[in-house]
C-alpha positions as CSV (number, residue, x, y, z in Angstrom):
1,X,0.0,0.0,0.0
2,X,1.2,3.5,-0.7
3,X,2.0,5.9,1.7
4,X,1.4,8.8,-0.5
5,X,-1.8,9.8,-1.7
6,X,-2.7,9.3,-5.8
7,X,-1.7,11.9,-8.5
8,X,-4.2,14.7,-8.2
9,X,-4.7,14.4,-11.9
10,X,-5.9,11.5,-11.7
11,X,-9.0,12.5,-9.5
12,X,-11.3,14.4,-12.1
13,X,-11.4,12.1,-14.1
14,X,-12.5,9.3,-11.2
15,X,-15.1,12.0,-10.1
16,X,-16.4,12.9,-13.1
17,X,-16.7,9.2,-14.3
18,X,-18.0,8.4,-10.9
19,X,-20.9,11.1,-11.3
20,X,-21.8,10.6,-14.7
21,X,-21.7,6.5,-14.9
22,X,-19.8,7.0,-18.3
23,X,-15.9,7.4,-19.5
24,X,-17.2,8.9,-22.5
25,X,-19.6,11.5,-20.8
26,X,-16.7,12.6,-18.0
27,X,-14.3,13.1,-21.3
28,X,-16.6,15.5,-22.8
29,X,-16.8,17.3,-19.6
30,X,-13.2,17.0,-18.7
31,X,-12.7,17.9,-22.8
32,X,-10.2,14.8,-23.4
33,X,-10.8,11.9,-25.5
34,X,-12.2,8.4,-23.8
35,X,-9.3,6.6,-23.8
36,X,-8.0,9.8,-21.7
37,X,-10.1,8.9,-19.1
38,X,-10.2,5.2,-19.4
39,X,-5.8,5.1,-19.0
40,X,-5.9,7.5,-15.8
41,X,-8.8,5.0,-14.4
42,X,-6.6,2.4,-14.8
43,X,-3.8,3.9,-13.4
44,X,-5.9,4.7,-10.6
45,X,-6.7,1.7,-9.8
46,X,-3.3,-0.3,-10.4
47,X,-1.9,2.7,-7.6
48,X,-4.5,1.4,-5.2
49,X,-4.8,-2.0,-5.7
50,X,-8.5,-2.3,-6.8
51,X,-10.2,-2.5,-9.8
């Protein structure tokens, strides 16, 4: 487990994904493409461990 919290970056997108129960719908909100959202997800949940 890390000791350090997750990139910050990384958080908008889990929010707005979250929110919004699409990677395509938090892209056009966040104005990046869905695989944008989908790869910082991911690396989200490799850092903690989940998917």
């Amino acid at each position: 487990m890390h000791t350090t919290p997750p990139p910050i970056q990384w958080l908008p997108a889990f929010e707005s994904a979250a929110r919004l129960l699409s990677f395509r719908k938090a892209a056009d909100e966040l104005c990046v493409s869905p695989p944008a959202i989908s790869q910082q997800i991911k690396s989200l949940e490799e850092y903690i461990g989940v998917s």
